[in-house]
Structures are given as C-alpha cells and as structure tokens.
N, C-alpha and C positions, 0 to 999 in steps of 0.2 A: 541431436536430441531436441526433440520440440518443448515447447512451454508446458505441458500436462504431463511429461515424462520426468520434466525437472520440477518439479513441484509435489512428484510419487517420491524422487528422491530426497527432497528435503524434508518431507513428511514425515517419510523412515528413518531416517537419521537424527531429527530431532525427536522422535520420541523414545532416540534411545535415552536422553538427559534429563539429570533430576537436579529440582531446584529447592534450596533452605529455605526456612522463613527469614526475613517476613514473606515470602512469595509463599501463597499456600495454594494458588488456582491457578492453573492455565491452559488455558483455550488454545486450538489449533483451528481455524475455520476451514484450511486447508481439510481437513477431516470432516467434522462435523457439515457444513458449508460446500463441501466435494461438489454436488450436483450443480449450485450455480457457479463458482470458482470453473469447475469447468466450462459451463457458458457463456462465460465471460470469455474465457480462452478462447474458444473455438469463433467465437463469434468473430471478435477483434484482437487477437494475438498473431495473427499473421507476420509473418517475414516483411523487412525492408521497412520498419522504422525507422523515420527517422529522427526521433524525441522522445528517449524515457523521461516518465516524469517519473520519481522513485522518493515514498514517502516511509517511515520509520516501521511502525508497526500498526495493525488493527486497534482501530477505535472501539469502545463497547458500543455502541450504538451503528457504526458503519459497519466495518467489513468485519468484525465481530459478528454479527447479525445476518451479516448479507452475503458474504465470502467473495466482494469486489472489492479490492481499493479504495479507502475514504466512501464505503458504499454505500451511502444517506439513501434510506430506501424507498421514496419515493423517486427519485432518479434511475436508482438500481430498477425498478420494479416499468417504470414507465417512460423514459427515456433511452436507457439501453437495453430495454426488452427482457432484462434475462429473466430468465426462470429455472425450477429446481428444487426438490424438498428440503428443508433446514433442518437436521437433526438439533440433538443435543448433545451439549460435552458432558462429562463423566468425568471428575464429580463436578457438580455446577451451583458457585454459587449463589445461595435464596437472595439473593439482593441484588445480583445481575444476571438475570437469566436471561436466554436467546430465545427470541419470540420469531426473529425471523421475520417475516417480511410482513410481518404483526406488529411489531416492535414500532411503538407508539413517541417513540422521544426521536429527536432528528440530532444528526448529524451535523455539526453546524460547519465544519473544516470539507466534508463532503459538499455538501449543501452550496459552497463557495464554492469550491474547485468543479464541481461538476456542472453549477450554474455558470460559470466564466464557458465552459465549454462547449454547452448550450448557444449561451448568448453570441459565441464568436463565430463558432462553425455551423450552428444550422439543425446539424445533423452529427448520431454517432460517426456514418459514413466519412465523410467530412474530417472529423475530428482524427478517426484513429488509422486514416490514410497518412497519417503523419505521426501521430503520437501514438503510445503507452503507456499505462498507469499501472505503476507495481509497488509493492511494497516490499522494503529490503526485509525485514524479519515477519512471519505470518505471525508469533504467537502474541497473544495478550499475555500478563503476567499480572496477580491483581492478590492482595493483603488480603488476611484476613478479613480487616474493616468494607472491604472490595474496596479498596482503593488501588488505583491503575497503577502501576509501578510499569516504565518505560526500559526499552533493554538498556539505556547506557547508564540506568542506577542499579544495576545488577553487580555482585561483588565478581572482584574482579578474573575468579576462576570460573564462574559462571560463563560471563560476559564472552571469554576468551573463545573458549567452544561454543556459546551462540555465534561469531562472528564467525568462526573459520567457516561453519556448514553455510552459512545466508551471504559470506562471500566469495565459497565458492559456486552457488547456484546462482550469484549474481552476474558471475563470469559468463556461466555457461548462458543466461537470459541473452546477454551483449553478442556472444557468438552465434545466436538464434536471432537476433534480432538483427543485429547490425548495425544500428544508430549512429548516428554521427554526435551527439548529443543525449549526456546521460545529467538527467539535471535533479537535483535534489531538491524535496520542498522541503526547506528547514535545513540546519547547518549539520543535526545527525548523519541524515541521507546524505549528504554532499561530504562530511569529512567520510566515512564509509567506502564510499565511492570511490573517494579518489586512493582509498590504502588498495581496496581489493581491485580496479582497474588499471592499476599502475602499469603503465609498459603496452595499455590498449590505444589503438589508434580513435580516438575522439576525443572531444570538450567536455568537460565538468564544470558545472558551475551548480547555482541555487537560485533557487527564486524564494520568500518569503513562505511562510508555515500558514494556512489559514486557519486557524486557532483563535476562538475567541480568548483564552486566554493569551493571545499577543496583543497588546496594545495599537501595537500600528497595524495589524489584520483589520481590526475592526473602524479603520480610518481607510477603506478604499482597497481590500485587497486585490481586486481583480486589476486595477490600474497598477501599483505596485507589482503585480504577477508581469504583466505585460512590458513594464519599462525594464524589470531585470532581464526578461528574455530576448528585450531587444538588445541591452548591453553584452549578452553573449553569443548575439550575431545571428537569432531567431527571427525571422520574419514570418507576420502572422497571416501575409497577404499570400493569398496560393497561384 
C-alpha cells in the first residue's frame, strides 16, 4: 500500500469520529489540501527512506494551509515546488480560515525545520534521498475561541480512537517506507512511535520541537536538531 492509498484510508476512517466540546472545529487537510498533500507524495514519498521525521499534527498556518508537514508556505510553495488547489473545510471557522498558499502569517516550527533543510542539503533532491516528513495525526482540532487544542489534550475516549486509526497508518507508512530511523520532533511523536512500532525493526528517538513556544527552540534549534541526531547515530554527511 503506497503513501496516497494510506492516507485515502486514514481519511475514511477518521471521518467516521465525532468530537465533544470544547472541540467545535476540525480540519482534515488531508481532504480539503488533497491536491498538494498529494504532491507532496508523489514528488518525495518514494520507497527506501531512510529517516522519518514524524511530527504531532497540523499547524494552522502550515500544513493546515498547505496539506505538507510543518508546511510554512513559502517553502511549501517554492522550495519544494508543490502545487494544487486548496479548498475549504466545512464548517470553517471566521477566525481561522485557510487561505492556502495566500495565507499571509508564517509558520514559524515549519519555517525552522524546513530552513535547516534547505541550509543542509542544498536541494529537496538531496534532502528527501534520505528523509521524510510526516505527521502522525492529519487533523487540527480548534475551541470555539479557535483556539488549537493538540490530540494528547483530547478526553481520553477520544484520544483512544484517534490513536488506534493514526497508529495504525503509521505502521503501514514504516512498511512502505522502510526507514531505519523513525524520529519524532517533540516527545508526542516519539512516545507515539514507540507504542504503535513496537516489535518493528528500527531506532526511535526525538529530536527537539521547533516551536517558538519552546524556550530552547528559540536558542539555536537547528544546532540542537543536528546534535540530537547525531546522538542517535544519524550522520548528516552523505
């Protein structure tokens, strides 16, 4: 099962679930986002990774916006080339709406992570000869107020069927992909990981969250990115 085939299924699946308040909104970019989520695929999803990088879920500004991973969309739009019409979610709320590759606020966790990538490899070429960028859960979930509410503050019958569907399509990513190296950014991705690849042959580890909301992101993340991945045995030299 290839990446765009696992991705129809996690689509289907997750809109079979309903969520209580405070959750009143939530976004699928999978959906809405289809056209370039699949451009992304197609472009750089190929077989014989050997480095997911696996982050939590869509930001409203990146892959909310843009249907790529942490996908700050000047990067999205002109460093990995993609392209693709951005619909809208249904219902959408007035205070964050998806403007799509309009969408005038940046990304600042993108903006890092895809600037390190830039600055280290050159080239997408380069870069996704080795690595993949995915996100374990596609949905935003966002209050009333549109405030982001993240999956691991979901109550906890929620929580339970988000995870089972986004770990089992994370399984099937790993059996498409093959990595040797499935690395979380941020300790969500990484505890995640290690429940639903239990018993897989590869390394888990984490590298730091680019989050301006971390403190230590914003002292140097890309140097920090780079030392955690050297301590689990990632060499950046090709």
């Amino acid at each position: 099962m290839d990446l765009a085939a696992i991705a129809g299924e996690l689509v289907r699946d997750l809109r079979r679930l309903r969520f209580a308040p405070p959750v009143e909104y939530v976004y699928n970019p999978l959906e809405y986002a289809r056209e370039a989520h699949a451009d992304y695929l197609r472009k750089y999803g190929g077989i014989g990774k050997e480095i997911v990088l696996l982050g939590m879920n869509p930001g409203p500004w990146g892959m909310a916006q843009t249907g790529v991973p942490f996908g700050h969309v000047g990067f999205v739009r002109e460093w990995l080339k993609i392209e693709g019409r951005i619909y809208r979610p249904s219902p959408e709320h007035p205070a964050r709406p998806i403007l799509g590759f309009n969408c005038p606020r940046s990304e600042v966790s993108g903006a890092r992570l895809w600037g390190w990538a830039r600055d280290t490899f050159g080239t997408p070429r380069r870069f996704f000869k080795r690595f993949f960028v995915a996100n374990y859960c596609p949905l935003v979930f966002m209050e009333s107020s549109g405030r982001n509410r993240t999956p691991d503050k979901l109550p906890a019958g929620e929580r339970t069927k988000v995870e089972a569907l986004c770990d089992e399509a994370l399984r099937r990513t790993v059996e498409h992909l093959s990595p040797r190296y499935m690395i979380g950014v941020g300790g969500f991705a990484e505890r995640r990981a290690r429940v639903a690849l239990a018993g897989f042959d590869l390394t888990i580890g984490r590298i730091p969250h680019p989050s301006p909301a971390s403190p230590s992101a914003n002292r140097g993340w890309a140097g920090q990115a780079e030392q955690a991945l050297r301590n689990l045995g990632v060499s950046l030299a090709e």
